[in-house]
N, C-alpha and C positions, 0 to 999 in steps of 0.2 A: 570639533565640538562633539560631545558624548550626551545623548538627551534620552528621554524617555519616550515613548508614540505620545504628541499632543492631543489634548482632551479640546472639547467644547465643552466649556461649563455654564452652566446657566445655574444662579443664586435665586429665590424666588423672594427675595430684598434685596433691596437696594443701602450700601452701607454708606454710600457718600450721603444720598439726601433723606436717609433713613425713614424712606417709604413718605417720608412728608410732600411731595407733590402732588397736586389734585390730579395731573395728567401725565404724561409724557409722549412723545412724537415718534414714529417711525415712517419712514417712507418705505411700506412697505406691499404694494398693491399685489404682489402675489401671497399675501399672508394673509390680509385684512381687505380686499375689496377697494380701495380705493388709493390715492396718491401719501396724503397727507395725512394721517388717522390718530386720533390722540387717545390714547390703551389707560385703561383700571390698573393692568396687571404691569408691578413693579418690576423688571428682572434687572439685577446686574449680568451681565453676560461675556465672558471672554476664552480666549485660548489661551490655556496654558500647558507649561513642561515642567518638566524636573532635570534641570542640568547638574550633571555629575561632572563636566570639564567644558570649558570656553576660555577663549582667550579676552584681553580687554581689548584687541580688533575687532573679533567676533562680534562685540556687546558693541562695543561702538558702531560696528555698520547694524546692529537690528534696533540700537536705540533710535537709529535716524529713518526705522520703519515702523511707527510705532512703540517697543515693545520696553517693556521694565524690568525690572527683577526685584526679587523680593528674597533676601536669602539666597537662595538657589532656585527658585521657583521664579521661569521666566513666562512672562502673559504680554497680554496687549487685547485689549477690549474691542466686540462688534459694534465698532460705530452706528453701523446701520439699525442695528436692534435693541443696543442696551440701554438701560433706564436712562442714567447721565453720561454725557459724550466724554469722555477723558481725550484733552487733543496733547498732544504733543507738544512744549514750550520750552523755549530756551532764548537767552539773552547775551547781552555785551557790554561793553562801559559803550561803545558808541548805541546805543540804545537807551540809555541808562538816562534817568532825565529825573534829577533830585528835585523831590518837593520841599512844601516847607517841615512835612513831615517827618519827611528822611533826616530832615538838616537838623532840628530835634534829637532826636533821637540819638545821633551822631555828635553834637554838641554835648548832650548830656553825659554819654558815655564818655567824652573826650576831660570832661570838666573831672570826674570818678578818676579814672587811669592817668592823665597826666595834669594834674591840677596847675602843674608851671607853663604850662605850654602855649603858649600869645595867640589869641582864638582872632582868626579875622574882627576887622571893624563889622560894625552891625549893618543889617540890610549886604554884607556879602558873604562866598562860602566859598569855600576851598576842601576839596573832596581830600584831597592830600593828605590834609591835618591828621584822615582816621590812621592813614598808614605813618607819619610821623608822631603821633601820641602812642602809638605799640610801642615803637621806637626807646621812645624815650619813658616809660612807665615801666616806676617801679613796683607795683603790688600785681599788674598783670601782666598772665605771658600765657602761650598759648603751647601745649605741644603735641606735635604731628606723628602717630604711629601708625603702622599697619592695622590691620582691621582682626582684632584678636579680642577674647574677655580679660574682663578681672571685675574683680569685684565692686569697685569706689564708681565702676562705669554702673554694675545691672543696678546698685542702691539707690543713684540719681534717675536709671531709666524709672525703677520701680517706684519714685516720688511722682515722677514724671506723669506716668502711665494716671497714679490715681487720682491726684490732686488735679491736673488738665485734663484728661478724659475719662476720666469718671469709672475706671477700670473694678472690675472686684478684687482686691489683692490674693486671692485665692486662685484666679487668671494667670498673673505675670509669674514666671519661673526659672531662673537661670536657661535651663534648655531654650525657651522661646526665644527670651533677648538673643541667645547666642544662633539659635537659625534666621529671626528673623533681622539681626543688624551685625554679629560679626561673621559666620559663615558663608563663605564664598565659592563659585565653580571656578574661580580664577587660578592657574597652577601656581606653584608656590612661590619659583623664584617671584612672579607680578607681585604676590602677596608681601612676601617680607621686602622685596626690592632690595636696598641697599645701605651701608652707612653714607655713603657718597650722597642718594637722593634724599635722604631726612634730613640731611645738613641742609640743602640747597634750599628744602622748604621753612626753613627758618626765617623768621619776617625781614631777620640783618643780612641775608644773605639771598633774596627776591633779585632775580635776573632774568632775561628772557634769553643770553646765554647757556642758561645749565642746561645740561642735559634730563628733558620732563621727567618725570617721575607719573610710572605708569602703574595702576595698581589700585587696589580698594585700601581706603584710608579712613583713620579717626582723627578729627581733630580736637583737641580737650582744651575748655579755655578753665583758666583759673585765674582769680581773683582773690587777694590775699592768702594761697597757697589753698583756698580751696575750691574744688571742682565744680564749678557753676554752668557746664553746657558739653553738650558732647557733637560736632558736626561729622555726621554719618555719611562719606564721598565717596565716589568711583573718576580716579583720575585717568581719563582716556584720551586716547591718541586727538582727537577734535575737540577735545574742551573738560571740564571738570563736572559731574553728574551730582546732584545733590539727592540721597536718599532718605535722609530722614534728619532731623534736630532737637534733640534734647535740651531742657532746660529749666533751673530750677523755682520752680515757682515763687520760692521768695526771694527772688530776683527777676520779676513781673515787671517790674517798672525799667529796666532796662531794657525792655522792648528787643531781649535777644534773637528772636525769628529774624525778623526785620533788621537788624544787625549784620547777623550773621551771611544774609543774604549780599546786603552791600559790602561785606569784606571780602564774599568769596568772588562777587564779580570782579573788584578791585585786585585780590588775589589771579583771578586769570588772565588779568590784564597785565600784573608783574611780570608774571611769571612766562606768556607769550601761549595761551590756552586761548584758541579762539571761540570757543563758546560757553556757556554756563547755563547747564543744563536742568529747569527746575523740577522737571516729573510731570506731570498732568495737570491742565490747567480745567477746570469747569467753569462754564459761566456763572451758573447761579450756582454756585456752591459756595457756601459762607467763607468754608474753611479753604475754599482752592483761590478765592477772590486776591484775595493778598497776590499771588503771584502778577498780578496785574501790573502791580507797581513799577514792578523792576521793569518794566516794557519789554521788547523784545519782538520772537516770530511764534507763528501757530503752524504747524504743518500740515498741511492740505492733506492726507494721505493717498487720495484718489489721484492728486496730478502729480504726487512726491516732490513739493514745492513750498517752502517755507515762506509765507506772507509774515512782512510786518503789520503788529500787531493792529493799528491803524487802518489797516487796508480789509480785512475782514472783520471787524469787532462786530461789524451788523447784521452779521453773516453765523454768530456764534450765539443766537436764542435758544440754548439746546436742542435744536435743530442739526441734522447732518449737515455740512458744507461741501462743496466741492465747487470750487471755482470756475466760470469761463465768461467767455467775454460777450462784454453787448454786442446782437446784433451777429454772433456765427453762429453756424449754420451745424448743432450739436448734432453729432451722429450716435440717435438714441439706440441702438442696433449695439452698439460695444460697451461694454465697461472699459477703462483707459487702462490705458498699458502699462505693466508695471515691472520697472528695471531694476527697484533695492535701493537707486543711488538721488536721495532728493536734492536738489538747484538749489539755491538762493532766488529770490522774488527778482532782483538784478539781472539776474544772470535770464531771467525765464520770458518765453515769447509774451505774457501777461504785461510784462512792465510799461507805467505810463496809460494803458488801457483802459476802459472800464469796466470794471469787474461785477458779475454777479454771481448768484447761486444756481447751481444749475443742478444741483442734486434731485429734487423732483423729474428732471428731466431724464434723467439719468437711471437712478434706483426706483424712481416709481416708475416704470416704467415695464408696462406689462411683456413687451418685447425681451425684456432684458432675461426676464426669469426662462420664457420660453426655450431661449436661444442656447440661456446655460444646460438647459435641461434636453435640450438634442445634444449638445456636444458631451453630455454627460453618456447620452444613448452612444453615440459614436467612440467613444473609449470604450464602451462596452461590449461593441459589435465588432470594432475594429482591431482593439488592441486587448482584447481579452481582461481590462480594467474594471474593475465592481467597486462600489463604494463603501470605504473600510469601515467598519462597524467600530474598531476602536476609537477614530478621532471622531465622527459625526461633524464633520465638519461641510458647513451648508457651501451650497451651488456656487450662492455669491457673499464676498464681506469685502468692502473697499480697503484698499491696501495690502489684498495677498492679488494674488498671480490669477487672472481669471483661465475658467474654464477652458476658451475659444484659443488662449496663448498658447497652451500645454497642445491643444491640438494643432495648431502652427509648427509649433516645436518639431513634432513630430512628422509632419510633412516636411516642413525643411531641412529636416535629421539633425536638427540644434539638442533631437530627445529621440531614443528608440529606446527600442526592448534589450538593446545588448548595452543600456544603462546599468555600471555599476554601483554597486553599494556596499555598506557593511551593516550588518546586524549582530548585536550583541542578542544571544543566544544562547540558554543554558549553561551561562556565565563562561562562553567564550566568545569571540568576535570571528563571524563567519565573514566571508567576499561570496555577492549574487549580482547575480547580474536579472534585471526587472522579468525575464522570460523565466529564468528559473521559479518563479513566485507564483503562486495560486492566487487567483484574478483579486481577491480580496487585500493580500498581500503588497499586489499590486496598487491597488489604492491607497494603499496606507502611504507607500511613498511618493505617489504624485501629491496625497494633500499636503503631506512631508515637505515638497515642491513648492506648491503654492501657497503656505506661509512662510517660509524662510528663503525661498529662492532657490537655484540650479545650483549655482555655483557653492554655497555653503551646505548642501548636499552631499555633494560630489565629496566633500572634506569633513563627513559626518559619520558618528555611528549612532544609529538611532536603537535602542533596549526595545527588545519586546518579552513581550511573555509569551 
């Protein structure tokens, strides 16, 4: 991976709830005085890069730590401090639990594309029908390319943009559409892939034999030969990513969001993709609410543990969450340890238990700030580490690498100063080792560390100026 030194950004609006909340919550008693504190002041708040190369492994293990991408621009928001929580969400068809709404919707579309097609008797449903009416319809068809422009795509985005969100068309520009939905850090082979994987992703030809098809994708639906939707995906080793969806407002009543959502879960189910990845879920957020439906998990980022949705929904008042159980015996002295690689809710010591919130316990917790801020003094005194002025990145944020780890590391020798590295540098790529680096330097790549982890470090070249 080739990235830029990550920033801490802080927006002084908030673009999900558009500054419309009377309050919002941080737990954050080293900043504000006490646990639970409900702030005036809006911020959207997160870390981001600029990736110039990653793989879709790379993206795949930081998706299941948080982080998104956007173009080439990869982030992941401070839970702990930003206006609205952005969690992590992703689903399954064994999750998947059709209302009557879906069935709607689904019907309707079925009755349009295959009007011959024997629709179950009434009061039941057969999910099946959506993938056998593709099948068999003839005025629609759907087709799957790499992640590239042209033109018949930016005209529907640029309907798109105006007509649903209210865009200035003076805003939207060829250049945007194409940073913000066909440009990729993906290398190329992932990018174009193959003839072999476009064919397999054809609806007639859906097996869980093929060989996946890994790569950033568009999928184009049309409807009597014209282009009525555009699904914006990043097909990755654990599941299919959904980035964004286009669609033409006058075709509103097909309920394409909502559509397109239950074909791609359907679609990962053919195809043998174990997850279906929808982006960020917010509670009260109008526009993020919808992803509810599909059901699924929320990911803990503090215990790297994806709960069904079920299991934490009361836990998700825009409020930080971090999970533990009734009745142990929390040790408010650490933040939890963080290894990169999150469990299933199954697989985790949680399961069957009862669960609460333990994040006041935790992040409000005056100890916590203390303890980061000696081991912050201890890189400094010890290991000659200063804190890098390019990323500003705070003491603590749930789901990077705390403080007290990197110090462990370092006693255990899991991390020393004869730590290599590469720096891209006056547009060459140097090899240092963390001793050769002025103590500032040196922090740049511990927080380098602490939000992406050792291991994708180690296989990193980070740009600086």
């Amino acid at each position: 991976m080739i990235f830029t030194a990550p920033h801490y950004f802080k927006d002084r609006h908030c673009g999900y709830c558009k500054d419309s909340k009377i309050d919002h919550y941080a737990l954050q008693s080293q900043w504000n005085g006490s646990k639970d504190v409900a702030i005036d002041e809006k911020e959207s708040i997160l870390i981001g890069t600029q990736i110039l190369q990653m793989s879709c492994n790379e993206y795949d293990k930081l998706i299941n730590q948080g982080f998104r991408r956007s173009g080439k621009f990869l982030y992941k928001p401070d839970l702990l401090k930003t206006c609205c929580r952005l969690y992590t969400i992703r689903t399954s068809s064994k999750y998947l639990n059709l209302s009557k709404h879906h069935r709607k919707i689904i019907n309707k579309f079925i009755k349009l594309i295959a009007p011959n097609l024997k629709l179950p008797a009434k009061n039941t449903f057969d999910f099946r029908n959506l993938y056998e009416a593709q099948l068999e319809s003839k005025n629609f068809k759907t087709i799957i390319e790499p992640s590239k422009f042209t033109k018949e795509k930016f005209e529907l985005y640029k309907k798109y943009q105006i007509r649903v969100h209210n865009d200035d068309p003076n805003d939207i520009s060829e250049n945007s559409f194409r940073r913000f939905l066909c440009d990729t850090p993906f290398p190329q082979e992932e990018v174009k892939g193959n003839t072999q994987q476009f064919k397999d992703l054809k609806i007639e030809n859906w097996n869980k034999e093929n060989k996946k098809r890994i790569g950033p994708t568009h999928e184009l639906y049309y409807l009597d030969d014209k282009l009525i939707a555009i699904s914006i995906m990043d097909f990755l080793p654990s599941g299919i990513s959904s980035i964004y969806f286009i669609w033409d407002p006058d075709y509103a009543y097909l309920s394409l969001g909502t559509l397109s959502g239950l074909k791609e879960i359907q679609m990962c189910d053919k195809l043998g993709y174990d997850h279906y990845y929808l982006g960020y879920y917010i509670q009260d957020c109008e526009k993020m609410k919808y992803k509810k439906q599909f059901g699924g998990e929320i990911l803990d980022l503090a215990n790297e543990i994806y709960f069904p949705f079920e299991k934490v929904d009361k836990f998700l008042n825009n409020r930080l969450f971090v999970i533990g159980e009734k009745g142990q015996n929390i040790i408010q002295e650490l933040e939890v340890e963080n290894k990169g690689e999150p469990i299933d809710y199954e697989d985790s010591d949680f399961k069957d238990k009862e669960l609460i919130n333990i994040a006041e316990d935790i992040y409000g917790n005056d100890e916590i700030s203390q303890d980061a801020e000696e081991c912050k003094q201890i890189l400094k005194d010890k290991y000659k580490i200063k804190v890098s002025t390019l990323t500003e990145v705070p003491n603590i944020i749930p789901g990077s690498i705390p403080i007290w780890q990197i110090i462990e590391w370092f006693e255990n020798e899991n991390l020393d100063l004869d730590f290599e590295v590469e720096l891209f540098i006056n547009g060459q790529i140097v090899d240092f080792k963390l001793r050769d680096l002025i103590p500032e330097g040196r922090g740049l790549i511990i927080d380098c560390i602490r939000i992406f982890g050792l291991e994708l470090i180690q296989d990193s070249v980070i740009m600086v100026s």
